[in-house]
Each structure stands twice: as structure tokens, then as C-alpha cells.
C-alpha positions as CSV (number, residue, x, y, z in Angstrom):
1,X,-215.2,0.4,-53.1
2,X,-214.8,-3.2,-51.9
3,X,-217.1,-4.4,-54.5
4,X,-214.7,-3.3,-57.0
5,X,-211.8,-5.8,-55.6
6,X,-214.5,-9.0,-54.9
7,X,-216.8,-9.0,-57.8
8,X,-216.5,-9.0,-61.4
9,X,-220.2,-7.0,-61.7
10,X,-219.6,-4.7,-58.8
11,X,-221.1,-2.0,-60.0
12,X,-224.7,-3.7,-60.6
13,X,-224.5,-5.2,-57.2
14,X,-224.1,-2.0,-55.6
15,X,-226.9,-0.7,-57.6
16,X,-229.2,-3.2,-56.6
17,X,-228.4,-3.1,-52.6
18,X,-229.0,-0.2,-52.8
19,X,-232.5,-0.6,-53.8
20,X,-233.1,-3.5,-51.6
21,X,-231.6,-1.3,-49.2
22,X,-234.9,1.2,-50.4
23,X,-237.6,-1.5,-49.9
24,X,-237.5,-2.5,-53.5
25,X,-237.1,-6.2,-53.9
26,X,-234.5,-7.4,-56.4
27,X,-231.9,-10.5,-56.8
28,X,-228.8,-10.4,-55.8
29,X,-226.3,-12.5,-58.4
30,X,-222.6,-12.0,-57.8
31,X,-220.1,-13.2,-60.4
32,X,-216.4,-13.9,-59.6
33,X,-214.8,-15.6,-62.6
34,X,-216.4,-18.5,-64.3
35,X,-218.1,-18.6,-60.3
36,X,-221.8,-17.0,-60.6
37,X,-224.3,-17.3,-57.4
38,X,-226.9,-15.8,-55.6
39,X,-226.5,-13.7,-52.6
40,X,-228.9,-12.5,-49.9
41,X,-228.9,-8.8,-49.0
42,X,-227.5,-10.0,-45.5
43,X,-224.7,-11.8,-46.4
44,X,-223.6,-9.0,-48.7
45,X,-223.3,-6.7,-46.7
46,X,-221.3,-8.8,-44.5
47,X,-219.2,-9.9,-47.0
48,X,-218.1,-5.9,-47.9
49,X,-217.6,-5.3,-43.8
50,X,-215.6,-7.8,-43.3
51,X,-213.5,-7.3,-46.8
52,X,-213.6,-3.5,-45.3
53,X,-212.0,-4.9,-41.7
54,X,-209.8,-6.6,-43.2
55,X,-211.0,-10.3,-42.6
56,X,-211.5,-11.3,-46.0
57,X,-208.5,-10.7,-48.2
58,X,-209.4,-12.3,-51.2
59,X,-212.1,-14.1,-53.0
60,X,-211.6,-16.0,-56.1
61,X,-213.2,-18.9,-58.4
62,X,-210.8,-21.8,-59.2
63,X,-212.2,-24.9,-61.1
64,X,-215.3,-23.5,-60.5
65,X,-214.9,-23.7,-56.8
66,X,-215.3,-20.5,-54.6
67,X,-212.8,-19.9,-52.2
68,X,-212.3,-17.3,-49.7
69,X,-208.8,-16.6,-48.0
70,X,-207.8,-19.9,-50.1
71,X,-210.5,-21.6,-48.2
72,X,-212.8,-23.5,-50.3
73,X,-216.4,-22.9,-49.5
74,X,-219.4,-24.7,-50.9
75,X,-221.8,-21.3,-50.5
76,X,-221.3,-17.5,-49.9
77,X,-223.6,-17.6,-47.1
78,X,-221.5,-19.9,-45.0
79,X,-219.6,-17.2,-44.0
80,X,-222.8,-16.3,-41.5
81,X,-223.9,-19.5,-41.0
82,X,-221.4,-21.9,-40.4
83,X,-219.6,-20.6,-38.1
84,X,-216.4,-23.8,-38.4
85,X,-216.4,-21.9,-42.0
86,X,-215.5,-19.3,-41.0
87,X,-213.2,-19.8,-38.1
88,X,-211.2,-21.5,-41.1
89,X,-211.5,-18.4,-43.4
90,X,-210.1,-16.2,-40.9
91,X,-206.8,-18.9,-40.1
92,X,-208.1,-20.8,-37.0
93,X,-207.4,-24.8,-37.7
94,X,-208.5,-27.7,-35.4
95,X,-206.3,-30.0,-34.2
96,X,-207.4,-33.7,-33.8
97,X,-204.4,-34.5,-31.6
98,X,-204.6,-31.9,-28.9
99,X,-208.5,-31.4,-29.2
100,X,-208.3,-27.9,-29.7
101,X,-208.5,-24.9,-32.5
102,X,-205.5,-23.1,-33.0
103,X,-204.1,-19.9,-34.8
104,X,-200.3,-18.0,-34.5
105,X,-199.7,-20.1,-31.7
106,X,-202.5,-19.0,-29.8
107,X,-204.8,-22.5,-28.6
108,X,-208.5,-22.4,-27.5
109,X,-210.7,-25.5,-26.7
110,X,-213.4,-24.4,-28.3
111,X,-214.4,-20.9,-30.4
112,X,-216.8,-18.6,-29.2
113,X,-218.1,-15.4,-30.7
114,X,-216.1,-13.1,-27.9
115,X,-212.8,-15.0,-29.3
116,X,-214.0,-13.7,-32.7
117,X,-214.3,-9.9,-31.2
118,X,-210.9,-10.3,-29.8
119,X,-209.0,-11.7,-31.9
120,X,-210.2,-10.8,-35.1
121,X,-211.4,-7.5,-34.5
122,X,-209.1,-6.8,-31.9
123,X,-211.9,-4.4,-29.9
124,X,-208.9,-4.2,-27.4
125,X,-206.6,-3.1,-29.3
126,X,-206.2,0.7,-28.2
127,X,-204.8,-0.5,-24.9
128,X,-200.8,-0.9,-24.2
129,X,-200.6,-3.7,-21.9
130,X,-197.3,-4.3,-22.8
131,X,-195.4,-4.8,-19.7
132,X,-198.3,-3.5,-17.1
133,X,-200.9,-5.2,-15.1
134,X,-204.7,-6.3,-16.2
135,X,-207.5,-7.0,-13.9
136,X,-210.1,-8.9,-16.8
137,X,-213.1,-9.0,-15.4
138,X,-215.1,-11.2,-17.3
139,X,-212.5,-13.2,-18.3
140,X,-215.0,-16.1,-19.5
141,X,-212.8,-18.6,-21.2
142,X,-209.9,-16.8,-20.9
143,X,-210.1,-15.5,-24.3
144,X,-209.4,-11.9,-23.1
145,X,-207.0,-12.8,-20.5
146,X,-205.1,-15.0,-23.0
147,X,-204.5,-11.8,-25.8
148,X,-203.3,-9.6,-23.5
149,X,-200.6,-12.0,-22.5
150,X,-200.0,-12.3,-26.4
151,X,-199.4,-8.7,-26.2
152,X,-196.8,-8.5,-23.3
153,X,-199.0,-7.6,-19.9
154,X,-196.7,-8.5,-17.3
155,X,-199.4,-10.6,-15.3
156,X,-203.0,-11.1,-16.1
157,X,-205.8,-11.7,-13.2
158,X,-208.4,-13.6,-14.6
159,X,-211.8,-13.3,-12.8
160,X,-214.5,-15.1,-13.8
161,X,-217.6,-16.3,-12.0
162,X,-219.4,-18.8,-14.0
163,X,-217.8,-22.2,-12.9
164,X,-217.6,-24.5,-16.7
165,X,-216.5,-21.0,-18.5
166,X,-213.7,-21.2,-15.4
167,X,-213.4,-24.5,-15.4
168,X,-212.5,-23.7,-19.4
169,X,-210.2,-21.2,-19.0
170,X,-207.8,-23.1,-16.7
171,X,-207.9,-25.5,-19.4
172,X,-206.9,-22.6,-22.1
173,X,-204.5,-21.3,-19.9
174,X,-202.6,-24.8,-19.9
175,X,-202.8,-25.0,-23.4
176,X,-200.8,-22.0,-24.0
177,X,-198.5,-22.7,-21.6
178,X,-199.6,-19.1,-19.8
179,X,-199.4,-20.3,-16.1
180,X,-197.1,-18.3,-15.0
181,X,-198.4,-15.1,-16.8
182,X,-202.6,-15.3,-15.7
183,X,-203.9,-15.6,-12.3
184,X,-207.6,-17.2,-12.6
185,X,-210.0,-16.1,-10.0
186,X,-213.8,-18.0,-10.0
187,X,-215.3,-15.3,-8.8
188,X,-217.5,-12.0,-10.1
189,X,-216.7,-8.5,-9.1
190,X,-219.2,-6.3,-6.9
191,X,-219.3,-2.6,-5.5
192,X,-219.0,-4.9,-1.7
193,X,-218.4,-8.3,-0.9
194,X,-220.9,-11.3,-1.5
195,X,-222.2,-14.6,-2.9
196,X,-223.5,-15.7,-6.2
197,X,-226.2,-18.0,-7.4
198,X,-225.4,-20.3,-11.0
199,X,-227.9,-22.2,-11.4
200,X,-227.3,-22.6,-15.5
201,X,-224.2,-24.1,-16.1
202,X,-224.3,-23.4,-20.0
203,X,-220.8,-22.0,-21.1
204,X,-222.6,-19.7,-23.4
205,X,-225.4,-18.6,-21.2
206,X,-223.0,-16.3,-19.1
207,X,-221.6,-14.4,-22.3
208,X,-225.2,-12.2,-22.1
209,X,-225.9,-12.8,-18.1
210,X,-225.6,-10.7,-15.4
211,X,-225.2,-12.6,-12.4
212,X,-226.5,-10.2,-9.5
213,X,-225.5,-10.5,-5.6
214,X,-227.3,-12.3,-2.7
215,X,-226.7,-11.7,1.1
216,X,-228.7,-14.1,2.1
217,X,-229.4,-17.4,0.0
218,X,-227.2,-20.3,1.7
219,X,-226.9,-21.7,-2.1
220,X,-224.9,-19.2,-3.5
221,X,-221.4,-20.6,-3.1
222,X,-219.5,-18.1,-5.7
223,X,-217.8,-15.1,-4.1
224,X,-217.8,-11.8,-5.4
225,X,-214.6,-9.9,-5.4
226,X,-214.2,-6.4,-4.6
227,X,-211.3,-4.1,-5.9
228,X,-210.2,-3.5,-3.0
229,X,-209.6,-7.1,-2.1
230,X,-208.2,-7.7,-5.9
231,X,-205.6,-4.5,-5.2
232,X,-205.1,-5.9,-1.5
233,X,-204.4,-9.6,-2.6
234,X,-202.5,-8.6,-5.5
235,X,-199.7,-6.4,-7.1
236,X,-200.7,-4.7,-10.1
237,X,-198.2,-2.4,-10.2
238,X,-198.1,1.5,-11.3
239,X,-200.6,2.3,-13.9
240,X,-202.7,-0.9,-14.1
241,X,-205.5,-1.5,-16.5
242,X,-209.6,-2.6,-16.0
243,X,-211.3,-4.5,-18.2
244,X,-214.5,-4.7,-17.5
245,X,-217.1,-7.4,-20.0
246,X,-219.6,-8.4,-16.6
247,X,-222.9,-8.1,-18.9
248,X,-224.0,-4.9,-16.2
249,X,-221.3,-5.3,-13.0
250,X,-219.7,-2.2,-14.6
251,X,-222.4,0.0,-13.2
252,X,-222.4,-1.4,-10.1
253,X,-218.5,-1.0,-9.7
254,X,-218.1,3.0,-11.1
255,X,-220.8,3.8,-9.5
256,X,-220.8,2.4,-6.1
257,X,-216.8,2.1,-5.9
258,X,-215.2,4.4,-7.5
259,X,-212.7,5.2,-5.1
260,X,-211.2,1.8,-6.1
261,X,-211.9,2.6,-10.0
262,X,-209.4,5.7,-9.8
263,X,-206.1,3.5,-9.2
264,X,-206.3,2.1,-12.6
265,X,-204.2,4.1,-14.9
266,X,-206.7,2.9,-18.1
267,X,-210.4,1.6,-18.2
268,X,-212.1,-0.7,-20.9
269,X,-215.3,-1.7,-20.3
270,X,-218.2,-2.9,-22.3
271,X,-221.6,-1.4,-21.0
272,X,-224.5,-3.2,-20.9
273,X,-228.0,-0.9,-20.4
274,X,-230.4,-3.6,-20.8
275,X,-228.6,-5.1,-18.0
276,X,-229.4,-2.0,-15.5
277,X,-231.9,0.1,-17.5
278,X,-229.3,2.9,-17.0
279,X,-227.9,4.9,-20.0
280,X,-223.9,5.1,-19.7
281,X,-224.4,8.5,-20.2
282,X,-224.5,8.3,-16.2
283,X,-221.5,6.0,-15.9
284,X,-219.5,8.4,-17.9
285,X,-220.8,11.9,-16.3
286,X,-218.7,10.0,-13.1
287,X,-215.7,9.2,-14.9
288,X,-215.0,12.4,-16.7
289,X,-213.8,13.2,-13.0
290,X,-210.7,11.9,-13.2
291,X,-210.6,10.0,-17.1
292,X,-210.9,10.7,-20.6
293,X,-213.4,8.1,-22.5
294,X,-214.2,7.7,-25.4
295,X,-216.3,5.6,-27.7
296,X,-214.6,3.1,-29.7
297,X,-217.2,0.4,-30.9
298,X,-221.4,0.9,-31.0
299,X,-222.8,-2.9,-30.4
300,X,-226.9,-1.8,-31.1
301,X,-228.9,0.7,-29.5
302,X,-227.4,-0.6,-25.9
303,X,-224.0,-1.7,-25.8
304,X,-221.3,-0.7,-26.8
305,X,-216.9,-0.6,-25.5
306,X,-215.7,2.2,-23.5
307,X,-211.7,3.1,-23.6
308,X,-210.7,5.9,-20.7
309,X,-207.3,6.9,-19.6
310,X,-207.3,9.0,-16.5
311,X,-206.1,12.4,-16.5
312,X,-203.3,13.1,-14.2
């Protein structure tokens, strides 16, 4: 059990999440050393997942000072809630000089949560880019775009509609010197060719939006990309790879143009069901055509990432 490696009175703890886990409402006090504090039921069972994923590595009281992953920290529950703590338990450092966070040679302006899913937890991990092509879709700050090149994709295209998240991105891509390697494209991706309306330029508002065609507004100034025009305009090579994070395009695209779909060698694609009140159930019924998906991460009730490598 993880408990057994991070606290001295493992067994108790476990004893009493699991009652709190029951209804029954008890005190959480972990002891590590001379280091004794309380813990919520939240934070604890954080704490053992991300011990579990490997994340945290070791916890240990010096001086009376907690630290995590040598990281001093002034409470447990900073690992939740501060999320600067936690970029430093898990090895990102800022640099004053450059204006950025870095980590194995890998540079970002700022950290987001998706950098956290990607990096840390690696949700694309069970795709072999290594010398192939990626269409990202959803490339947001070129987080995604930016690990595959890390893992040896011969060439990266990079679409992404919301203009600051782009606008970031080509600033990311500079930083790690990846010009050469990523093709950014401001634009979303659609079953047919159109414009876009973003109105909210908030970075973080497009990580949960799904920004929906319009024929007809003379305001909407961002294009939407088909994949036929992305496989026209571009060489991606034999056996190219989708990624797919568009907070609900996915259903649009497998559905409506899956003609296109069927050149890629490998699919990732996180679906979104709020996004389209549509079970993936449906979007996978049309896949099993030609791929074999499978489930690799449950996000909730209605997301969740999608990993399909087609048959023949």
C-alpha cells in the first residue's frame, strides 16, 4: 500500500478513510517523523494517487519541515491548492531571466492544467510518434504539439483556433527552439469549411469551449480547417497520427468526415459529451469500421481519451 511508504501511522489512516469514506466523520492526523498534521479526506486521497502514479516519490520531515520530492512545503494541502507548489514538486522551475517555467529542457510561458495531463501523466503516451507525422488539433499552447516533438514526430501541425492560446504557442514554440519541427495553424477543424466567432479572449476559457461554426456572421474572422485541406496543404506522410482535444469538434469530424478520418494510421482523441449531448458510444460504433479503440483514461461521467489504430 502507498500509505505504508508515506506515513509512519499508515495503518490507522487507512482505517479511518475508510470510514470517512462510509459517511462516518473522523480526523485525519498523519505523522511522518517528528512532522505530525492534519489532513483532509481530499487531499489524502490525492496524496496516495499521485504517490500511486508515480508523482510523488518521497515525503519526509527534516528539521521539522515537510518536504515533498525535496521540496519544502509549509502544508500538505498545498499540493491541491497551490498550484506553483506543485509545479515545483513535480521538477518544473521558473526562470526570472527568460520569463518562463522550465523542466528537462522542455520551456513553457506559463503552466496550465493540460501541461500537467501531458507531461506528468503522459495521457499520450501509448502513441509512437517517433519519426511520423501529427495533426494536434487543439494544440492550445502548444503543450501537446511541443511533447510530441520531445518524442521524435518528424513534423508537428499545430492547429489552434483561439487567437491569445495561438498567440502563446508561437511564443512556446520559440522558446524551445521547435520552429523547424511544428507548423502552427490559428484555425479550428470542421466536418466543411467555415468561420469562427471568439468573442472571450481568456487563455483558459478555450480549454473547456467548443467553438461552433458560422456561415453567415461577417464577425467571425477565424477559419475552420477541414482535413482535407490539412492533407492537401500538407505532407504528413504514411501512417500519420490525429489528435483530437477540440472540447466536441471530434464528433463533428468522425461523424461528418470520415472519409478523411481513415488516412490516419492512429487516432487520439478526447471526447467531450456535454459538448454534443452524444454518447461516444456513437462515435465509436463508426470507427470500429476500419480501427481498434480502446479506452485509456475515464475523465467523469462524460469525458474521457480515446486511442485507435486502424486495422489494415
Amino acid at each position: 500500500m502507498a500509505t505504508h511508504h508515506l506515513f509512519d501511522n499508515w495503518f490507522s489512516l487507512l482505517v479511518r478513510y475508510a470510514l470517512i469514506r462510509l459517511g462516518i466523520n473522523v480526523k485525519l492526523r498523519a505523522r511522518i517523523g517528528d512532522c505530525s498534521f492534519d489532513v483532509s479526506s481530499e487531499v489524502f486521497g490525492c496524496f496516495l494517487s499521485r504517490f500511486s502514479r508515480g508523482l510523488i516519490k518521497v515525503v519526509k520531515c527534516v528539521d521539522d519541515k515537510l518536504l515533498v520530492n525535496d521540496v519544502e512545503i509549509s502544508n500538505i494541502s498545498d499540493i491541491i491548492y497551490k498550484i506553483e507548489t506543485w509545479r515545483k514538486i513535480v521538477g518544473w522551475r521558473y526562470d526570472k531571466k527568460i520569463d518562463c517555467w522550465f523542466r528537462n529542457n522542455i520551456k513553457f510561458k506559463r503552466i496550465y492544467e493540460p501541461i500537467d495531463e501531458i507531461f506528468d501523466d503522459e495521457v499520450y503516451k501509448d502513441v509512437d510518434v517517433r519519426n511520423r507525422f501529427v495533426v494536434d488539433v487543439g494544440a492550445f499552447v502548444g503543450d501537446s504539439a511541443i511533447y510530441f516533438a520531445s518524442r521524435s514526430a518528424k513534423k508537428v501541425i499545430a492547429v489552434e483556433p483561439q487567437p491569445m492560446a495561438y498567440k502563446e504557442m508561437l511564443e512556446n514554440i520559440k522558446l524551445n527552439d521547435l520552429e523547424n519541427m511544428i507548423i502552427p495553424i490559428n484555425a479550428g477543424l470542421a466536418s466543411k469549411h467555415s468561420k469562427l466567432c471568439i468573442q472571450d479572449l481568456d487563455i483558459k476559457s478555450t480549454i473547456a469551449t467548443y467553438y461552433k461554426p458560422s456561415d453567415h456572421d461577417v464577425h467571425c474572422s477565424i477559419p475552420q480547417k477541414t482535413l482535407s485541406e490539412l492533407i492537401n496543404e500538407y505532407d504528413i506522410g504514411n501512417e500519420p497520427i490525429l489528435k483530437m482535444d477540440c472540447e466536441g469538434c471530434e464528433y463533428d469530424v468522425i461523424l461528418n468526415d470520415f472519409s478523411y478520418v481513415r488516412v490516419f494510421k492512429e487516432l487520439i482523441f478526447e471526447y467531450h459529451e456535454y459538448a454534443t449531448k452524444m454518447p461516444v458510444k456513437r462515435l465509436l460504433e463508426v470507427l470500429a469500421k476500419d480501427y481498434k479503440c480502446k479506452l485509456i483514461r475515464k475523465k467523469g461521467i462524460d469525458m474521457g481519451i480515446v486511442h485507435c489504430v486502424r486495422k489494415w
